[in-house]
HTML snippet that shows the backbone in 3Dmol.js (N, CA, C, O; Angstrom):
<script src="https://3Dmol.org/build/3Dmol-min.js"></script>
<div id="view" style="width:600px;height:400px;position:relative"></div>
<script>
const pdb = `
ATOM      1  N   UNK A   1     -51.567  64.185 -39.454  1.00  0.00           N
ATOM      2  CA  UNK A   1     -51.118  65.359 -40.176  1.00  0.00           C
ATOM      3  C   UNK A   1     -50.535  64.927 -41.523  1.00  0.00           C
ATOM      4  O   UNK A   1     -49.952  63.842 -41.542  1.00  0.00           O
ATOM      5  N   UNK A   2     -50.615  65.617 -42.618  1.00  0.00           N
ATOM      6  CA  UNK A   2     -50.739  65.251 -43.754  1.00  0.00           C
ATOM      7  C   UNK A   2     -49.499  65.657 -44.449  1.00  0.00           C
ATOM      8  O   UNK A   2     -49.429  66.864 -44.218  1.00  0.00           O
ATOM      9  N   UNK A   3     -48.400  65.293 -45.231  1.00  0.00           N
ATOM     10  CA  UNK A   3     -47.169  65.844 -45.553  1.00  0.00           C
ATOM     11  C   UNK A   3     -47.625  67.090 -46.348  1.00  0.00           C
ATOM     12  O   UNK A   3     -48.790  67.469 -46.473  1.00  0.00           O
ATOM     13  N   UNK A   4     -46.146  67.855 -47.039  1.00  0.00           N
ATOM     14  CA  UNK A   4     -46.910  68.993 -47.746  1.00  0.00           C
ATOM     15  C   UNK A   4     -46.575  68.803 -48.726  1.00  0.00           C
ATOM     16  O   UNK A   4     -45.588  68.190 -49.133  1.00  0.00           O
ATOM     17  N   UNK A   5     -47.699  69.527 -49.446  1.00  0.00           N
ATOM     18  CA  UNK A   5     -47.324  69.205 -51.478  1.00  0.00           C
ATOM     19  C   UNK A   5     -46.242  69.654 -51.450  1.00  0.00           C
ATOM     20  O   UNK A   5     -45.519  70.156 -50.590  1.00  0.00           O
ATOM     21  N   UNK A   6     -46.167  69.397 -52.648  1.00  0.00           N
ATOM     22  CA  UNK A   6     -44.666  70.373 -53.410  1.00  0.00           C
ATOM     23  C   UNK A   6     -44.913  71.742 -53.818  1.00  0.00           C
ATOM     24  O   UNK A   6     -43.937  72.491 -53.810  1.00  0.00           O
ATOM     25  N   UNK A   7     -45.800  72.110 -54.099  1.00  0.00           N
ATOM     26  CA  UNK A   7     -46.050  73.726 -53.988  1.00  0.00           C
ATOM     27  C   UNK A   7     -45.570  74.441 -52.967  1.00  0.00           C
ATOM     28  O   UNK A   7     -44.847  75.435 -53.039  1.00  0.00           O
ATOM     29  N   UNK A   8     -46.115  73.751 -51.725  1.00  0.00           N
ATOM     30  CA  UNK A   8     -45.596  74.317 -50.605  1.00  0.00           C
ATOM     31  C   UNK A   8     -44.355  74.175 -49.781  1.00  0.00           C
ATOM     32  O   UNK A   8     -43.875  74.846 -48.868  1.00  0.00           O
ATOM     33  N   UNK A   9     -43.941  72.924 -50.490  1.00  0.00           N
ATOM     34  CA  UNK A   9     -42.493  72.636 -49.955  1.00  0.00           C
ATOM     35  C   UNK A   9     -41.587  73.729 -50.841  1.00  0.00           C
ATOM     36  O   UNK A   9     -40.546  74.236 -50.422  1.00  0.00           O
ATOM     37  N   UNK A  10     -42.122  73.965 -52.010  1.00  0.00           N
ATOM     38  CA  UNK A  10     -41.239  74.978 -53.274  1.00  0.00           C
ATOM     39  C   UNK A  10     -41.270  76.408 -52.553  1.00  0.00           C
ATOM     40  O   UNK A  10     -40.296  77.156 -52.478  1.00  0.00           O
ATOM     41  N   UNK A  11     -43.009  76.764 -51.847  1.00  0.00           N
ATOM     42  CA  UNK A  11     -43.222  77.975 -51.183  1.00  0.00           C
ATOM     43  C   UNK A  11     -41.975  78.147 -49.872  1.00  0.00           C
ATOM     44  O   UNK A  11     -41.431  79.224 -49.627  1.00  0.00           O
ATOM     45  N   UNK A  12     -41.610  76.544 -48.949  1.00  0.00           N
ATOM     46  CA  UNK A  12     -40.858  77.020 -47.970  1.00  0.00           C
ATOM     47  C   UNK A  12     -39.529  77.329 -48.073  1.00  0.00           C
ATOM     48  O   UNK A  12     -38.818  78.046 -47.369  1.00  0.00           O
ATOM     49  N   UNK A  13     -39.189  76.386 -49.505  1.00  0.00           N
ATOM     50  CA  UNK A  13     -37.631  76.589 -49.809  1.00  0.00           C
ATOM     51  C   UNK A  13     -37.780  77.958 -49.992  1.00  0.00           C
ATOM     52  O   UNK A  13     -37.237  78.567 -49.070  1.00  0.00           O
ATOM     53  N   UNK A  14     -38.380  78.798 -50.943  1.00  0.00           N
ATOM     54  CA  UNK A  14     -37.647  79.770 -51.646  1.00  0.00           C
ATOM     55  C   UNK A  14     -37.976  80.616 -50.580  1.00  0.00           C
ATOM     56  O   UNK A  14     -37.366  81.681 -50.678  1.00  0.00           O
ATOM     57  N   UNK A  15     -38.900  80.537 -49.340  1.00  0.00           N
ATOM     58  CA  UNK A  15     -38.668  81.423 -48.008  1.00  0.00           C
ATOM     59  C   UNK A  15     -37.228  81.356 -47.343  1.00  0.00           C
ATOM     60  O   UNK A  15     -36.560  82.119 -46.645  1.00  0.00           O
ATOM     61  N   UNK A  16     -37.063  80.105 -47.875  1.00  0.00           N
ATOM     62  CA  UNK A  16     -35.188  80.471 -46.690  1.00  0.00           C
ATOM     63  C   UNK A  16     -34.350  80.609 -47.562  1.00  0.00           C
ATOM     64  O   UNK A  16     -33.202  80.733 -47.136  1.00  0.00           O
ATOM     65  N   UNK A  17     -34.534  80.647 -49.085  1.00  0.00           N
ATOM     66  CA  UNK A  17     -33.839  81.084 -50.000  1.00  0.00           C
ATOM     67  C   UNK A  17     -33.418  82.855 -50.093  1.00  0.00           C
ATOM     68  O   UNK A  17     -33.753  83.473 -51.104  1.00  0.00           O
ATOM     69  N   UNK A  18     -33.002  83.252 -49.463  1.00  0.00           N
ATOM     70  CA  UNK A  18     -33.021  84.583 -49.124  1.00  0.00           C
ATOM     71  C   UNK A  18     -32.680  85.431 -50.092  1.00  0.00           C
ATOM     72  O   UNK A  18     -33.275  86.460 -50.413  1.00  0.00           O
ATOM     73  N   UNK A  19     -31.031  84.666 -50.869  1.00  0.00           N
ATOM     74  CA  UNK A  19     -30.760  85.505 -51.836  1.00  0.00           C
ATOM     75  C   UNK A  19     -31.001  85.107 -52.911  1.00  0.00           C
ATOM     76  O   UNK A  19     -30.391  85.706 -53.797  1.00  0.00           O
ATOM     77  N   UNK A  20     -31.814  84.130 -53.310  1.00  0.00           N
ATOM     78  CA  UNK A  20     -32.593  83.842 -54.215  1.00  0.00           C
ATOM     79  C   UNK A  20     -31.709  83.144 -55.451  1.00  0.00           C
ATOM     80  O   UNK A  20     -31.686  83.462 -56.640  1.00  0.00           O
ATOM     81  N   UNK A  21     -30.985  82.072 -54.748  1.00  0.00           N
ATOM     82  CA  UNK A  21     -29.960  81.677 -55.815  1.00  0.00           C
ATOM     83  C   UNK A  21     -30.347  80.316 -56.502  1.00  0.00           C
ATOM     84  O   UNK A  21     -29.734  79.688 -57.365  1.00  0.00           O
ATOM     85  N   UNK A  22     -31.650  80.010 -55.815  1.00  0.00           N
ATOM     86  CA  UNK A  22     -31.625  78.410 -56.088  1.00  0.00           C
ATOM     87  C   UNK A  22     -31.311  77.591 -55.343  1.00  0.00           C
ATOM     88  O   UNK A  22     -31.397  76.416 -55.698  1.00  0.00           O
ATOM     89  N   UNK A  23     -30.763  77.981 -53.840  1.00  0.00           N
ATOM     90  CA  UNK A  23     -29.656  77.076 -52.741  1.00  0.00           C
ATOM     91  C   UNK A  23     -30.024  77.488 -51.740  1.00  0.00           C
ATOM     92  O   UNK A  23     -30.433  78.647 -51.678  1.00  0.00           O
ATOM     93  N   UNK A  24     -29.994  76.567 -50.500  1.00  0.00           N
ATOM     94  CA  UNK A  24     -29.956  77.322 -49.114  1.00  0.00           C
ATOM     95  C   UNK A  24     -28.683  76.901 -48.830  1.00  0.00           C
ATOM     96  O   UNK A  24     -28.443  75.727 -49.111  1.00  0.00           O
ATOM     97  N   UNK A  25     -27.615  77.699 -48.239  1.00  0.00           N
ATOM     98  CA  UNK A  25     -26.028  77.874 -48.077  1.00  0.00           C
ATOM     99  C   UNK A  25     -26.634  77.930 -46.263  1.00  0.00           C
ATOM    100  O   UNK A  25     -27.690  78.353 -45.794  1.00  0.00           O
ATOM    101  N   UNK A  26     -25.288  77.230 -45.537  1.00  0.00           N
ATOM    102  CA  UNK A  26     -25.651  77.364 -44.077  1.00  0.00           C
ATOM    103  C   UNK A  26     -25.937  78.111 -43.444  1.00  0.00           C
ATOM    104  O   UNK A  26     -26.331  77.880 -42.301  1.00  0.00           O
ATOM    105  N   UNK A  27     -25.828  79.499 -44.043  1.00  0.00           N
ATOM    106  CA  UNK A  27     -26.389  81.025 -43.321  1.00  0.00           C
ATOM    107  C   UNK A  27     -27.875  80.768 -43.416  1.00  0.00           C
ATOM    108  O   UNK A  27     -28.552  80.340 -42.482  1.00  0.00           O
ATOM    109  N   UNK A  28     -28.318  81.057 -44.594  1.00  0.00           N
ATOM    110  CA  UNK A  28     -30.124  80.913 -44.981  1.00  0.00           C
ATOM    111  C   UNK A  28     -30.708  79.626 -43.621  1.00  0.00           C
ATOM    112  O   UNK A  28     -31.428  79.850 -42.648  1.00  0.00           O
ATOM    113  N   UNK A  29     -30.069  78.316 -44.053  1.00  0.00           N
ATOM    114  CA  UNK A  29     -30.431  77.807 -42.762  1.00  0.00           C
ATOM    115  C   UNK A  29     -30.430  78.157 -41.433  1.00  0.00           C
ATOM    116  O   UNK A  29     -31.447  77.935 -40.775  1.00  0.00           O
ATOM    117  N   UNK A  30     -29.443  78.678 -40.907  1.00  0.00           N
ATOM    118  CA  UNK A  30     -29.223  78.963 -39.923  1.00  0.00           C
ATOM    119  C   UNK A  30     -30.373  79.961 -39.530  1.00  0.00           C
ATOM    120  O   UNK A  30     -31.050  79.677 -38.542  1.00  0.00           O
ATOM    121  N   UNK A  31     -30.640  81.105 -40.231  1.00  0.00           N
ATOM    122  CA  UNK A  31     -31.383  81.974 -40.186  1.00  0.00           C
ATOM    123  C   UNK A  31     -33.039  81.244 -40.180  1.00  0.00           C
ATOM    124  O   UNK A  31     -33.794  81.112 -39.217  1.00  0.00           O
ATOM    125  N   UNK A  32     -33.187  80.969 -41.178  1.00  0.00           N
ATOM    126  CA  UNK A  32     -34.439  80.175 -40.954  1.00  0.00           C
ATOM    127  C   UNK A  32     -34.366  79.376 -39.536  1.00  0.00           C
ATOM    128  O   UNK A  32     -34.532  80.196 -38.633  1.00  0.00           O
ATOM    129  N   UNK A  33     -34.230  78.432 -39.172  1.00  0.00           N
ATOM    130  CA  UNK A  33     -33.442  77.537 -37.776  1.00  0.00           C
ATOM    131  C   UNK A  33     -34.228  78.807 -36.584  1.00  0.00           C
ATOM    132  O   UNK A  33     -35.240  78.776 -35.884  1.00  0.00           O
ATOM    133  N   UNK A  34     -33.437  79.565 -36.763  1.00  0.00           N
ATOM    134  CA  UNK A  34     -33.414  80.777 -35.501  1.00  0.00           C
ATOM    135  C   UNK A  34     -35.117  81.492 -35.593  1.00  0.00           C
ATOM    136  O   UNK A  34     -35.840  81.899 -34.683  1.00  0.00           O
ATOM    137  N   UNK A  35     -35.297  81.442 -36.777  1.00  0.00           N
ATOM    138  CA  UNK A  35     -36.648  82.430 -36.952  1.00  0.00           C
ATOM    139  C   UNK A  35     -37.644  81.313 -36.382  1.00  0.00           C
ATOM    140  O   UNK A  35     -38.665  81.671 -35.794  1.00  0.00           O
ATOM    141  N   UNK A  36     -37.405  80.238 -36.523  1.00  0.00           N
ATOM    142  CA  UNK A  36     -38.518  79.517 -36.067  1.00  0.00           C
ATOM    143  C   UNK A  36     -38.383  79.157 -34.499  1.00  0.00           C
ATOM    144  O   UNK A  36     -39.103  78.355 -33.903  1.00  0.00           O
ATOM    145  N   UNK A  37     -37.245  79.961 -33.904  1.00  0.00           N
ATOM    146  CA  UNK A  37     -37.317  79.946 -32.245  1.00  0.00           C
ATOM    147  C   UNK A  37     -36.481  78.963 -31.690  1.00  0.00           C
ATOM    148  O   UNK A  37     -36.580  78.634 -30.508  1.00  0.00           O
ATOM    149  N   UNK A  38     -35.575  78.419 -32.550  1.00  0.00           N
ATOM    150  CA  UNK A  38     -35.001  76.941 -32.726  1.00  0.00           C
ATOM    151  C   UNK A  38     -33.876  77.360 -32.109  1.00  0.00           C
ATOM    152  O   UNK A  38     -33.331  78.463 -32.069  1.00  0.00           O
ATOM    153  N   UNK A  39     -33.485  75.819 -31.412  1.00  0.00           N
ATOM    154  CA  UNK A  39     -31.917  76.500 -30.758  1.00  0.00           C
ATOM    155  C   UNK A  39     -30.929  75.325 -31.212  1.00  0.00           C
ATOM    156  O   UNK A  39     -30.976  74.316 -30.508  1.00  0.00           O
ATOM    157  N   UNK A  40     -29.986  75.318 -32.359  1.00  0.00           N
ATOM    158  CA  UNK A  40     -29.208  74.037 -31.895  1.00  0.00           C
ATOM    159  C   UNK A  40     -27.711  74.389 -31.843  1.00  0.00           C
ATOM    160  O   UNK A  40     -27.363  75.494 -32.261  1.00  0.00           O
ATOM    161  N   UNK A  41     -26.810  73.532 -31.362  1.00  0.00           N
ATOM    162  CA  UNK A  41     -25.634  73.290 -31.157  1.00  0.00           C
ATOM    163  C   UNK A  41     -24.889  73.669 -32.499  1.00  0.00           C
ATOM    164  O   UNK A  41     -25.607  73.457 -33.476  1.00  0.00           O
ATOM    165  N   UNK A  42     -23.626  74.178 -32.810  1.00  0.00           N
ATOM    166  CA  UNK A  42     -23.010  73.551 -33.850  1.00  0.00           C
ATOM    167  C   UNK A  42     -22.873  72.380 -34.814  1.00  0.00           C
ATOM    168  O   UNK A  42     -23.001  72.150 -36.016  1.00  0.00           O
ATOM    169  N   UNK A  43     -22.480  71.625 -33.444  1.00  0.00           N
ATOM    170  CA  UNK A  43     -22.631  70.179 -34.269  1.00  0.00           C
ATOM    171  C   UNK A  43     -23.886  69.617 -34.212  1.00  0.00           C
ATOM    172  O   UNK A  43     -24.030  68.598 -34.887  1.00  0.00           O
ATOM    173  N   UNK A  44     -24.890  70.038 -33.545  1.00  0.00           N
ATOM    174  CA  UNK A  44     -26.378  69.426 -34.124  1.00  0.00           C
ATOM    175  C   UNK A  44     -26.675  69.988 -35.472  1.00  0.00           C
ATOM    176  O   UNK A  44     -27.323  69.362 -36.311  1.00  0.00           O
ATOM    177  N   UNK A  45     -26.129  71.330 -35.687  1.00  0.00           N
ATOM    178  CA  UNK A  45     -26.183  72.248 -36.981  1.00  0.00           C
ATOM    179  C   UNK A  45     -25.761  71.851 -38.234  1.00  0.00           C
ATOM    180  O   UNK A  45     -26.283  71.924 -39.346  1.00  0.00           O
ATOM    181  N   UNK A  46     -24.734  71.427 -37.840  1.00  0.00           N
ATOM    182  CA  UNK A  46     -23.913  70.153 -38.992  1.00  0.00           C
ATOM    183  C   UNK A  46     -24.403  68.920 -39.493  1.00  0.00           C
ATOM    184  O   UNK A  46     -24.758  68.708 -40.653  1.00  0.00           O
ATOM    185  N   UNK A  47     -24.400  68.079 -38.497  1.00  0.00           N
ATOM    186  CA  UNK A  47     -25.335  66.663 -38.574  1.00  0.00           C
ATOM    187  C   UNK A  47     -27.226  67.123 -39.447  1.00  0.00           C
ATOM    188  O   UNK A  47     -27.865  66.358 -40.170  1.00  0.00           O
ATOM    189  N   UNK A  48     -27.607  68.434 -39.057  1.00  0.00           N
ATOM    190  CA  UNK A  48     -28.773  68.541 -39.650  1.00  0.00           C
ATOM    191  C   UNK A  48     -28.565  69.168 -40.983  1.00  0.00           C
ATOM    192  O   UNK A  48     -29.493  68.984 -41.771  1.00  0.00           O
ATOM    193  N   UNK A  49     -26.995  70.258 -41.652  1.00  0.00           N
ATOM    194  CA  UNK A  49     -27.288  70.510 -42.853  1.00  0.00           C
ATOM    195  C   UNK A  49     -26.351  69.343 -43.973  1.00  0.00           C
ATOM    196  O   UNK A  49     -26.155  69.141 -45.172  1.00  0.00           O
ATOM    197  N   UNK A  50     -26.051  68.904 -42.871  1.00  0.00           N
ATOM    198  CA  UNK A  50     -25.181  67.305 -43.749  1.00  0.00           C
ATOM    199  C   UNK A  50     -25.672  66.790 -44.365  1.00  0.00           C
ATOM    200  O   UNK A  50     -25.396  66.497 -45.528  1.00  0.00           O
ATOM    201  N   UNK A  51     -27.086  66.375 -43.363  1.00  0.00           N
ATOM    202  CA  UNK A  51     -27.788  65.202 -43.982  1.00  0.00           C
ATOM    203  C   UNK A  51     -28.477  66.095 -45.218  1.00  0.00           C
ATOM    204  O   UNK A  51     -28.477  65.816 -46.417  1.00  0.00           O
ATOM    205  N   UNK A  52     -29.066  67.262 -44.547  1.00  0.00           N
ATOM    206  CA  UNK A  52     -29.945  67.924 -45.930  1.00  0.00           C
ATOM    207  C   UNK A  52     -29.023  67.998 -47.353  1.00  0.00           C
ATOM    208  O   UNK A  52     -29.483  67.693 -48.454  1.00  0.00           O
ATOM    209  N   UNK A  53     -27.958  68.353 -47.174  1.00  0.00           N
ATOM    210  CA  UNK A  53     -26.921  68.366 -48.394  1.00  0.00           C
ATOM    211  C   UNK A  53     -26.748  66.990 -48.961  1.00  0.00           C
ATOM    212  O   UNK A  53     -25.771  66.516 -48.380  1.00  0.00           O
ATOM    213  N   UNK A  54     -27.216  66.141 -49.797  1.00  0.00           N
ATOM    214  CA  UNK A  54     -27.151  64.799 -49.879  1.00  0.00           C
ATOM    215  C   UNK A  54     -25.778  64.669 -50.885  1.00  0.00           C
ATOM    216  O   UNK A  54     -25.094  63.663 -50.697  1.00  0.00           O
ATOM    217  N   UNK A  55     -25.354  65.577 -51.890  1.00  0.00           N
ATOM    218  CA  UNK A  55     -24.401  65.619 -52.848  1.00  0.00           C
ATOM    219  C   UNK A  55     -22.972  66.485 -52.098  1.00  0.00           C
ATOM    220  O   UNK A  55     -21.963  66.785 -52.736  1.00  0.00           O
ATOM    221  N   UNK A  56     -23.154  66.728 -50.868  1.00  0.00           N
ATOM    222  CA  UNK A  56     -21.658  67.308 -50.288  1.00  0.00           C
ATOM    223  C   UNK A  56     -21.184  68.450 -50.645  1.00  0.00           C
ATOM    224  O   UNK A  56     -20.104  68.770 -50.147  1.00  0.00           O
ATOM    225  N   UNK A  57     -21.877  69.434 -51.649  1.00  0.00           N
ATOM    226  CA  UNK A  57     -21.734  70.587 -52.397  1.00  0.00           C
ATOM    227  C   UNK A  57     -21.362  71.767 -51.498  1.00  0.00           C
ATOM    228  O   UNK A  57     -20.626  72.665 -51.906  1.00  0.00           O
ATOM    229  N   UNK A  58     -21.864  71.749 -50.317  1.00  0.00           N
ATOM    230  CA  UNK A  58     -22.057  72.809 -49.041  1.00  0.00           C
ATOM    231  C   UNK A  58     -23.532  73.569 -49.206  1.00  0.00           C
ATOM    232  O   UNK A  58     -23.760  74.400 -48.326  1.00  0.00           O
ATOM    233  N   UNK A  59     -24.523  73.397 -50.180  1.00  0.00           N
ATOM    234  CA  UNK A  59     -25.621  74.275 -50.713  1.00  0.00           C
ATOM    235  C   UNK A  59     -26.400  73.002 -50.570  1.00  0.00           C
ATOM    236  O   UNK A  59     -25.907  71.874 -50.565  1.00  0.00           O
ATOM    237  N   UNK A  60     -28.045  73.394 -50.420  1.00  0.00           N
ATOM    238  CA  UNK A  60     -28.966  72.292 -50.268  1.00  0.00           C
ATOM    239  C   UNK A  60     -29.400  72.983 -51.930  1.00  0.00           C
ATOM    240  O   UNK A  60     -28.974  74.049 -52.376  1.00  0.00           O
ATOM    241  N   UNK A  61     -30.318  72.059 -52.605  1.00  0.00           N
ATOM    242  CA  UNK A  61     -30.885  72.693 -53.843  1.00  0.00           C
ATOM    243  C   UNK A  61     -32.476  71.905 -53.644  1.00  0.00           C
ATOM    244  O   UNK A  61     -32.774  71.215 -52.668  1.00  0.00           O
ATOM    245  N   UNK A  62     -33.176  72.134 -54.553  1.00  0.00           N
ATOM    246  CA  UNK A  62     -34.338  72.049 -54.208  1.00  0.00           C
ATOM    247  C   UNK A  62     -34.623  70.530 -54.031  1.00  0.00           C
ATOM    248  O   UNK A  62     -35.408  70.230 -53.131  1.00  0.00           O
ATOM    249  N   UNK A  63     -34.073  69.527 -54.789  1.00  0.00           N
ATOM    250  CA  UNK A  63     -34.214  68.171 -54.700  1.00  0.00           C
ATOM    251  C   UNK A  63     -33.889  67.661 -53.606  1.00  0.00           C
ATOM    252  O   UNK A  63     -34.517  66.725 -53.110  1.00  0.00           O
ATOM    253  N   UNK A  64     -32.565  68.357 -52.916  1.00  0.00           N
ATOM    254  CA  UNK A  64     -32.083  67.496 -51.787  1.00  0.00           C
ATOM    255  C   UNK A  64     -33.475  68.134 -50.669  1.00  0.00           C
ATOM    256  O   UNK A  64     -34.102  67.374 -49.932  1.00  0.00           O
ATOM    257  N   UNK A  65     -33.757  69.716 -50.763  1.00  0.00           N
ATOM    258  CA  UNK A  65     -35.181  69.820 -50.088  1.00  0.00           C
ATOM    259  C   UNK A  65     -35.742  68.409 -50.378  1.00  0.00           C
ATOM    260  O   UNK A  65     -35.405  67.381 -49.790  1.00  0.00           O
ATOM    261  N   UNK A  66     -36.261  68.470 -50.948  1.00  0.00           N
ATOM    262  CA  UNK A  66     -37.738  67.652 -50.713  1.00  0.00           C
ATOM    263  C   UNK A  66     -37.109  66.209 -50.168  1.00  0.00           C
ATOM    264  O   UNK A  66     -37.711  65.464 -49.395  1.00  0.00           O
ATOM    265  N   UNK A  67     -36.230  66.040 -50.531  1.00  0.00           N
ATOM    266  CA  UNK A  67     -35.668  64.707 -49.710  1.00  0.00           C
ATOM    267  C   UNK A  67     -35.976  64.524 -48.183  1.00  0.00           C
ATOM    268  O   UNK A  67     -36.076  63.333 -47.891  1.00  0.00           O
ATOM    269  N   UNK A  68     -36.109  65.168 -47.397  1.00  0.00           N
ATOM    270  CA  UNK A  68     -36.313  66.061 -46.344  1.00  0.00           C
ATOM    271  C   UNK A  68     -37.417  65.767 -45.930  1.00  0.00           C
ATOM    272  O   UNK A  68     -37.562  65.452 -44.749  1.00  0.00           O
ATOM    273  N   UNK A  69     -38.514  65.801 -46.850  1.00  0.00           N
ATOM    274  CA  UNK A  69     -39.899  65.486 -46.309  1.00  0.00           C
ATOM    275  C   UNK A  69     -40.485  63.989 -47.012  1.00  0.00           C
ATOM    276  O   UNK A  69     -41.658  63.775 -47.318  1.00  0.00           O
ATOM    277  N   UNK A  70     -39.754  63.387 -47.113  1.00  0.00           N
ATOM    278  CA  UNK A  70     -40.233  61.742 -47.538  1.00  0.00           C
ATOM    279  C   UNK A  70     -39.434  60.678 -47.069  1.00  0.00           C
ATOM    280  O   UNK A  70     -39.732  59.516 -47.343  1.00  0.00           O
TER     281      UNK A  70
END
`;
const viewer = $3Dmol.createViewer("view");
viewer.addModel(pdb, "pdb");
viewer.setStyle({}, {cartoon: {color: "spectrum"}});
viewer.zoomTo();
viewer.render();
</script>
């Protein structure tokens, strides 16, 4: 299976980008998380938007995305 361009990694961010700020904030995740049938813990919730947050800001932005898939 083949990674995904960046078109489509840009297409999935701005899908969980809900309010369209440029950021996924832990709600948007969370929400996305759930839509895809997903179940995790709190602290699995944490440990997974931690790592995505690479700058500690509390917001993922599109760079720390793609970090994500490489």
């Amino acid at each position: 299976m083949s990674s995904p361009s960046q078109d489509q990694l840009k297409e999935m961010f701005e899908a969980i980008d809900t309010d369209r700020n440029g950021l996924i904030d832990r709600l948007e995740m969370k929400q996305a998380i759930a839509k895809r049938g997903a179940s995790l813990s709190d602290a699995e919730f944490e440990k997974l938007f931690s790592a995505a947050d690479a700058n500690g800001d509390g917001q993922v932005n599109f760079e720390e995305f793609l970090q994500i898939y490489q």
